[in-house]
C-alpha positions in Angstrom: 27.5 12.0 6.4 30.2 12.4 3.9 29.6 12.7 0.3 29.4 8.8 -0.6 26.6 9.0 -3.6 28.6 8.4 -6.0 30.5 5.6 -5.5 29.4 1.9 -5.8 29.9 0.5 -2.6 27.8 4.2 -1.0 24.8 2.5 -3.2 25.1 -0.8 -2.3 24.7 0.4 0.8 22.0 2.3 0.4 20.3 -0.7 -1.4 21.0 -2.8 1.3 19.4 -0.3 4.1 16.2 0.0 2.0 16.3 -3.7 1.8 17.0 -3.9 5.9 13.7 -1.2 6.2 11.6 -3.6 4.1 12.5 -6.2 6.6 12.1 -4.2 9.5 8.5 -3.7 8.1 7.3 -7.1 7.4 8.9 -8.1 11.2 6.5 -5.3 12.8 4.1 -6.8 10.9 4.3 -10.2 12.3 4.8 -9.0 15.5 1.3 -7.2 15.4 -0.1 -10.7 14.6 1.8 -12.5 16.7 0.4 -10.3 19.7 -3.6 -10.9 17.9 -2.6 -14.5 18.3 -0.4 -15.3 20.8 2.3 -18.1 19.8 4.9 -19.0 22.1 7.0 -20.4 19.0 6.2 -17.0 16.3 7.4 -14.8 19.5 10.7 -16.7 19.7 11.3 -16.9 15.9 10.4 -13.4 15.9 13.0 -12.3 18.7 15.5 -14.5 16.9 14.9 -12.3 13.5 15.0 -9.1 15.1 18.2 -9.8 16.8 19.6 -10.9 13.6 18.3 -7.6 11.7 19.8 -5.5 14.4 23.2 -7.2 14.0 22.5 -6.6 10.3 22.1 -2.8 10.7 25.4 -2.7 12.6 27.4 -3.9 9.9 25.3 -1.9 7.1 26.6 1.0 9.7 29.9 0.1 10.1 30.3 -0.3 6.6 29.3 3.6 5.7 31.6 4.6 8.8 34.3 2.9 6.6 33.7 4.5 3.5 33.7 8.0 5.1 36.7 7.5 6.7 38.1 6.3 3.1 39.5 2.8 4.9 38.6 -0.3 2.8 39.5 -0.9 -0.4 37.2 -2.6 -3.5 38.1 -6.0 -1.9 37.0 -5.7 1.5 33.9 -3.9 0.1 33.3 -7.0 -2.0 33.4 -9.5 0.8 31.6 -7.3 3.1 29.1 -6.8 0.3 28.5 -10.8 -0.7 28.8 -11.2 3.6 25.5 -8.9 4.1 23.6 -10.3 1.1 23.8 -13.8 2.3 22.3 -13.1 5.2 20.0 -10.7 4.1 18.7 -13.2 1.6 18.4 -16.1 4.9 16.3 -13.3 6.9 14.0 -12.9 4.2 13.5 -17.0 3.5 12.7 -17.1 7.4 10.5 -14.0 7.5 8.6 -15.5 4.4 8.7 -18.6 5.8 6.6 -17.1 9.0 4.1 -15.0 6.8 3.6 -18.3 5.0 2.5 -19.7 8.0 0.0 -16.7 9.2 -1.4 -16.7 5.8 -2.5 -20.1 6.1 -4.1 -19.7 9.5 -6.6 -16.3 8.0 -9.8 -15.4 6.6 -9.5 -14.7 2.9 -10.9 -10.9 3.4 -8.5 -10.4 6.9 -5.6 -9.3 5.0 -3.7 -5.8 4.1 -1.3 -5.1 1.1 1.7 -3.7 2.6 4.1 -0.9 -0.2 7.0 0.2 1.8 8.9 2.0 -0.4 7.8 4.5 -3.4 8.7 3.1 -6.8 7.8 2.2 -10.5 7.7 -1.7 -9.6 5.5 -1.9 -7.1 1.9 -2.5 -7.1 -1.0 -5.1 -6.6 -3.1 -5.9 -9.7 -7.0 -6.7 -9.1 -7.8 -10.2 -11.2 -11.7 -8.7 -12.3 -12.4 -5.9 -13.9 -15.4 -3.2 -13.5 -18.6 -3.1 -15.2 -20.1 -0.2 -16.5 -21.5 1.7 -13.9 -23.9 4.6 -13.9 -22.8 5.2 -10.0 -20.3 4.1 -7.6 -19.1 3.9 -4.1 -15.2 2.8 -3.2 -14.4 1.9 -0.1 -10.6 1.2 1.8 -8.4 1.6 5.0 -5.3 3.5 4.2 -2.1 3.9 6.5 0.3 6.6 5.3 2.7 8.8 6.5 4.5 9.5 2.8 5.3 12.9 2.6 5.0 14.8 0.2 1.6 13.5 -1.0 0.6 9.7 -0.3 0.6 9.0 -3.9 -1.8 6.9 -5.6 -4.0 3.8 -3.5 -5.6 2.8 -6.9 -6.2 3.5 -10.7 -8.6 2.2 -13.3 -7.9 2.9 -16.7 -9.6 1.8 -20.0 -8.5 1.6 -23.5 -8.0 5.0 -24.4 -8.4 6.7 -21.1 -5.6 5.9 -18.6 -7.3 8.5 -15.9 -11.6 5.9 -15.9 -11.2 6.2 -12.1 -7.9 7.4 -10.1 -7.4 8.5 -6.6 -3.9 10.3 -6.4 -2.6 12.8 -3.7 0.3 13.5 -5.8 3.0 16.5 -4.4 1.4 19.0 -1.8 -1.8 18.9 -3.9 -4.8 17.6 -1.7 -6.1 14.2 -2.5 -8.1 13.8 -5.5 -10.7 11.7 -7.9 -10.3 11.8 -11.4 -13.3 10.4 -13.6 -12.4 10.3 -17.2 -9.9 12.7 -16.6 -12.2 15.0 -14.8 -10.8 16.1 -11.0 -12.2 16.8 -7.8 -10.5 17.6 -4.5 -11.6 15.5 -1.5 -10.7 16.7 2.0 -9.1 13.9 3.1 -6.4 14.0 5.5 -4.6 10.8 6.0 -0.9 11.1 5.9 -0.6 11.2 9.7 0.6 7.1 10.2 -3.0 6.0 11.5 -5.5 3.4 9.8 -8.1 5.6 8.6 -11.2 4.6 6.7 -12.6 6.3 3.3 -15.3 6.2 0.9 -16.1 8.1 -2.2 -19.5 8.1 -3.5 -20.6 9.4 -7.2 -23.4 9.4 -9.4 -23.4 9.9 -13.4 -26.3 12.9 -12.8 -25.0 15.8 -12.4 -21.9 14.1 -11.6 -22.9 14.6 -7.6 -20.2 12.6 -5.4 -19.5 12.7 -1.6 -16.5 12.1 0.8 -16.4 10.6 4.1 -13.7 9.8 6.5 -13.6 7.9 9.9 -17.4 7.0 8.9 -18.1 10.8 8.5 -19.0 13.0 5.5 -16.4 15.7 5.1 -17.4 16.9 1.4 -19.4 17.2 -1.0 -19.7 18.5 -4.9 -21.6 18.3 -8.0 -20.6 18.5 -11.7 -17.8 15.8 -11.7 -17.8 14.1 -15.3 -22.0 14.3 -15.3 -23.4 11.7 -17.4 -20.4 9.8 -18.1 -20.7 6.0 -17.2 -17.7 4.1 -16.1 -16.3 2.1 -19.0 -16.0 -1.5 -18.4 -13.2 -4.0 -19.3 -9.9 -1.9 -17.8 -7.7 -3.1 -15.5 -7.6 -1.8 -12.1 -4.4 -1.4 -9.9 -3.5 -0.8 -6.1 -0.8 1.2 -5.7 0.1 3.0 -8.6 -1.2 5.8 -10.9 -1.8 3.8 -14.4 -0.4 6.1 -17.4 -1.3 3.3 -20.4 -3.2 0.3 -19.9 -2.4 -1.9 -17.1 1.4 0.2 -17.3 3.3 3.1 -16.7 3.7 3.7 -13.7 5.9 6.9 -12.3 7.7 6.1 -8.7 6.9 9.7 -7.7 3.1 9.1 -7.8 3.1 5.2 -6.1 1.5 4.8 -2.7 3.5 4.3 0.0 1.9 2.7 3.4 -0.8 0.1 4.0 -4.2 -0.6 2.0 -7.1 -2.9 2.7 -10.7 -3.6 2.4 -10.9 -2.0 -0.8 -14.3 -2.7 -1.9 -16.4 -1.3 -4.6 -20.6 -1.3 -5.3 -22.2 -0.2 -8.2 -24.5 2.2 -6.4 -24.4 5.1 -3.5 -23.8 3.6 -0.2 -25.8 5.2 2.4 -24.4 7.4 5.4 -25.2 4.6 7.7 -24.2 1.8 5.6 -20.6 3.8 5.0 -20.9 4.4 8.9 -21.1 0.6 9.8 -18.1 0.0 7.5 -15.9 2.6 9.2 -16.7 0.6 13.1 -16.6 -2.7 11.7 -20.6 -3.2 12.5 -21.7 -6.4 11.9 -23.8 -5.2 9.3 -21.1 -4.2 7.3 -21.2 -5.2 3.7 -19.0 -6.5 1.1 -18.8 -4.9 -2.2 -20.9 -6.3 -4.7 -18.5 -5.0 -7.5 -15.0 -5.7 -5.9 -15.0 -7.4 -2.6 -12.0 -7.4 -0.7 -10.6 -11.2 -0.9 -7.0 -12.3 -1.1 -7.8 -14.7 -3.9 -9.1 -11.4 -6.0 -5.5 -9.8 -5.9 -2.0 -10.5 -7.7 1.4 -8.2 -5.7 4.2 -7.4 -7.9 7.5 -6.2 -7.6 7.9 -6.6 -3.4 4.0 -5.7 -2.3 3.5 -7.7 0.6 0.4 -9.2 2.2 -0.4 -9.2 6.0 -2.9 -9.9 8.5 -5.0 -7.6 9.2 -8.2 -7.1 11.1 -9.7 -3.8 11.1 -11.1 -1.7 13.9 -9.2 -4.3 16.2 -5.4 -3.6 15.4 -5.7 -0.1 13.8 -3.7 2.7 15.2 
């Protein structure tokens, strides 16, 4: 492609094909619920949308085989421009008309949080706070395939300590925990586009923590921040490494992909009980800290919210 980044109609474009991706996103998303619960009226709406996204992309393409040509002056861009945005903005009224609609019909915990792009903006805020805690074990499913580095699923910072509790793969660096600042690699690998499940387990004596993925433990260490306790009354965010309070967030360390059933406890989960969480036993159980309901979480900036029902839709 021609060198278009510097003109204003190139990044209008652009803007308009990462808003088309978003789309894109969301409409695989209902699809997936649409086949979990079949709906003669969702399936036509949703073949309706896609065709209309599709028609969408053509323009978007046409547009950029325009500009490379150097046809079209600022006028035609203009209407062209104003042409796309309206019915951008009428797919997205319908699409969130739809979600509306499968959000109604779920269990508050069967849901996902959905960050499609990697930016500053983006993020999902959780309403309570932690308490101090003398141990831990965090829980979530995680979809990625952001490369380089998934970038951050959450953060808990305090007043005067930004890094409490992060978990950050951040560059080519493996994924990490950092309590009170203090780091540990995990060997997690996740960035492969399937739902996988993780826990980290710690303990404030001798600062002993373990990982496990897929219900499996894959590491383990000692000497991460020993006898330090988790500071209560922070704020704790989904989706984006925290560099003041509740703020300062850098695009280049957001998490991009899909995020659900965080939970937290304020002790060690067991091998088993982390095992029953990963294959959706029945005797799974809810974190007694953080538990994973919709009514527990704010989005901002474009996060969505799906349906999702884990061990039954992943990969």
């Amino acid at each position: 492609m021609g060198d278009l980044s510097r003109t204003p109609a190139a990044e209008t474009l652009s803007q308009l094909g990462q808003t088309l991706q978003s789309l894109k996103t969301r409409l695989e998303n209902l699809e997936q619920y649409s086949r979990l619960n079949s709906s003669s009226q969702t399936n036509s709406l949703k073949d309706l949308l896609q065709s209309k996204i599709d028609d969408l992309e053509r323009q978007v393409l046409s547009r950029v085989n325009t500009l490379e040509e150097g046809k079209g002056g600022p006028k035609n861009d203009t209407e062209e421009r104003v042409k796309i945005e309206s019915a951008l903005t009428s797919l997205h009224q319908r699409i969130s008309e739809l979600e509306k609609g499968q959000k109604d019909n779920r269990p508050g915990d069967k849901f996902q949080l959905t960050f499609p792009l990697r930016t500053n903006y983006m993020y999902a805020k959780v309403k309570k706070s932690l308490p101090e805690m003398y141990a831990f074990t965090v829980c979530m499913w995680l979809r990625s395939s952001a490369a380089p580095g998934v970038g951050t699923p959450f953060s808990y910072a305090v007043p005067g300590q930004a890094n409490e509790l992060v978990l950050i793969e951040w560059g080519n660096n493996p994924m990490e925990i950092l309590i009170n600042d203090k780091v540990a690699k995990l060997p997690f690998v996740i960035n492969d586009g399937k739902w996988h499940h993780i826990c980290i387990t710690w303990t404030t004596r001798d600062g002993v923590w373990e990982a496990y993925q897929d219900g499996t433990q894959g590491g383990t260490g000692e000497n991460l921040a020993p006898y330090h306790p988790i500071k209560p009354q922070g704020v704790l965010v989904l989706g984006q490494e925290q560099d003041t309070l509740g703020g300062g967030f850098d695009a280049t360390q957001a998490f991009v992909g899909e995020l659900a059933h965080f939970n937290i406890w304020d002790r060690k989960l067991t091998p088993g009980e982390v095992y029953n969480l990963a294959t959706c036993s029945s005797k799974a159980l809810s974190g007694n800290v953080i538990a994973w309901a919709e009514s527990h979480i704010e989005i901002y900036g474009g996060a969505t919210k799906w349906t999702f029902e884990a061990c039954r839709q992943i990969n």
